[in-house]
C-alpha positions, 0 to 999 in steps of 0.5 A: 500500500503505498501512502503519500508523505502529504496529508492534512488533519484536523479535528476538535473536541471536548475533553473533561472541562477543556476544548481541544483543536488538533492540527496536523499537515505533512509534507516530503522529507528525508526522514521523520522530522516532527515539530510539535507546537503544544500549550506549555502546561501540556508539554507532559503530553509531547512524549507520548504524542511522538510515540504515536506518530513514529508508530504511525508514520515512517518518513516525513515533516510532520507539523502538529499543533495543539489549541487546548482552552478552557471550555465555556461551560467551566472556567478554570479555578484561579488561586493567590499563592499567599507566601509569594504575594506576601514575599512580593508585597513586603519586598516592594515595601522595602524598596519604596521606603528606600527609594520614595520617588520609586512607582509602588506595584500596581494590581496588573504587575502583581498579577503578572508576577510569576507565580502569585496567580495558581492555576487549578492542577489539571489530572494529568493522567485522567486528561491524558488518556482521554487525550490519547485517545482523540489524538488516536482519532485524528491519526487515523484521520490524517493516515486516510488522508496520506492513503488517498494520496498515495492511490492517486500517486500510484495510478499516476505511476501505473500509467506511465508504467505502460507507456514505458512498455509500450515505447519499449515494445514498439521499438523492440519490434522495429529495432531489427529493421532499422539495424538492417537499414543503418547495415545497407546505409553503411555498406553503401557508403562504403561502396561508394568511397572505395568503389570495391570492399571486401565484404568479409571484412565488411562483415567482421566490423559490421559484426563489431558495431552490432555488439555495441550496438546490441541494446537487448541487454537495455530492453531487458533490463528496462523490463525487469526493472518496470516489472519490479515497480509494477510488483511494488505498487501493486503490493497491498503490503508494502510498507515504506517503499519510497526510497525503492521507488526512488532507487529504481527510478535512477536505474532506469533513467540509467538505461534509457540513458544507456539507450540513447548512447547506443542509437543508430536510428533517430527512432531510438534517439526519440525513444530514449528521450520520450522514455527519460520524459516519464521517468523524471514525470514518475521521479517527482512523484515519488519524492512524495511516496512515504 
């Protein structure tokens, strides 16, 4: 099953007195590369988040934010800390009777002092098992969505997987003729630069030039490896396959290449180039194929 590094998900919902906005996208990587955007008094949740990601997922940028608010049917209960609000006090005191021309605290920079507001303590493990469990939801979500992509990835590549053959098939069957062609045209033009040839010798270099000239070692090897791209696309079970996909790409723009420098019809040269054309098409496509 091939899967797409590209996908979106988002989800919101209720959890316990707070209301949470789950956010995730991914695009093409290398490798796993998570980035995770969480309110500081969740950070306790990031470990186990990222667990279930790398279960999840196997290569990747993947950007994951978390929104978590109170909700409006319950506010959080807020609380002095006295012996901070006791110590503050008492230091601003002292200072300004040191130092009279010295502004006293006013209510806003006493209750932006770190520590004097106490939040209410959230029950970090009933709170994070109800977590887990939409985070699992929105997971599944965002798995889908990598999957459709990669379906459309993989009927792309399919098609053009046909077209190679049908290039290749095509050239295959006229390959004969054009050899017997470009055989005449050289005998010709050594017939008419030196009037009369040995043609045992004519047919000892021909002989030559047909083993460079040979290219049934290129269709079979272009074959085999379209074979092997049509298998691992077509497999329900295939896992993680993007970086085959990526290596049998190079293997075949390596043979068309090698194609190309043993024409001797302007028919292998376009052959070759049309070839090149898909399988750079199919390249791209798979930079995308987790």
């Amino acid at each position: 099953m091939l899967y797409s590094m590209t996908g979106f998900a988002s989800q919101t919902t209720p959890i316990q007195s707070y209301c949470v906005r789950f956010e995730m996208r991914s695009v093409n990587h290398r490798y796993l590369d998570i980035q995770m955007r969480l309110p500081e008094d969740f950070r306790f949740l990031e470990p186990l988040m990222r667990q279930a990601i790398s279960n999840t997922v196997t290569r990747g940028k993947i950007e994951c934010k978390v929104m978590i608010e109170s909700s409006h049917q319950r506010q959080p209960e807020l609380n002095i800390h006295e012996p901070t609000l006791h110590a503050l006090m008492a230091v601003n005191q002292k200072i300004c009777a040191q130092y009279p021309q010295i502004t006293p605290l006013s209510m806003a920079d006493i209750l932006h002092y770190p520590n004097v507001i106490v939040r209410e303590e959230i029950n970090q493990e009933n709170f994070q098992n109800d977590f887990l469990l939409a985070f699992e939801k929105l997971l599944s979500q965002f798995k889908q969505d990598r999957k459709r992509e990669g379906e459309a990835l993989r009927q792309h590549l399919a098609e053009r997987l046909i077209l190679m053959t049908d290039l290749i098939d095509q050239l295959h069957t006229v390959f004969p003729v054009l050899l017997q062609n470009h055989k005449d045209k050289i005998n010709q033009r050594l017939m008419e630069a030196l009037g009369e040839i040995d043609h045992e010798r004519l047919q000892q270099e021909f002989a030559l030039f047909m083993q460079k000239a040979d290219v049934d070692e290129e269709f079979s090897r272009l074959r085999t490896h379209i074979a092997e791209v049509q298998r691992i696309i077509s497999d329900p079970k295939a896992q993680s396959v993007g970086k085959r996909l990526d290596f049998l790409m190079q293997e075949l723009n390596r043979e068309a290449n090698t194609l190309g420098s043993k024409s001797i019809a302007v028919e292998c040269t376009q052959t070759s180039v049309e070839l090149k054309v898909i399988i750079e098409q199919m390249r791209e496509q798979v930079q995308n194929i987790e």
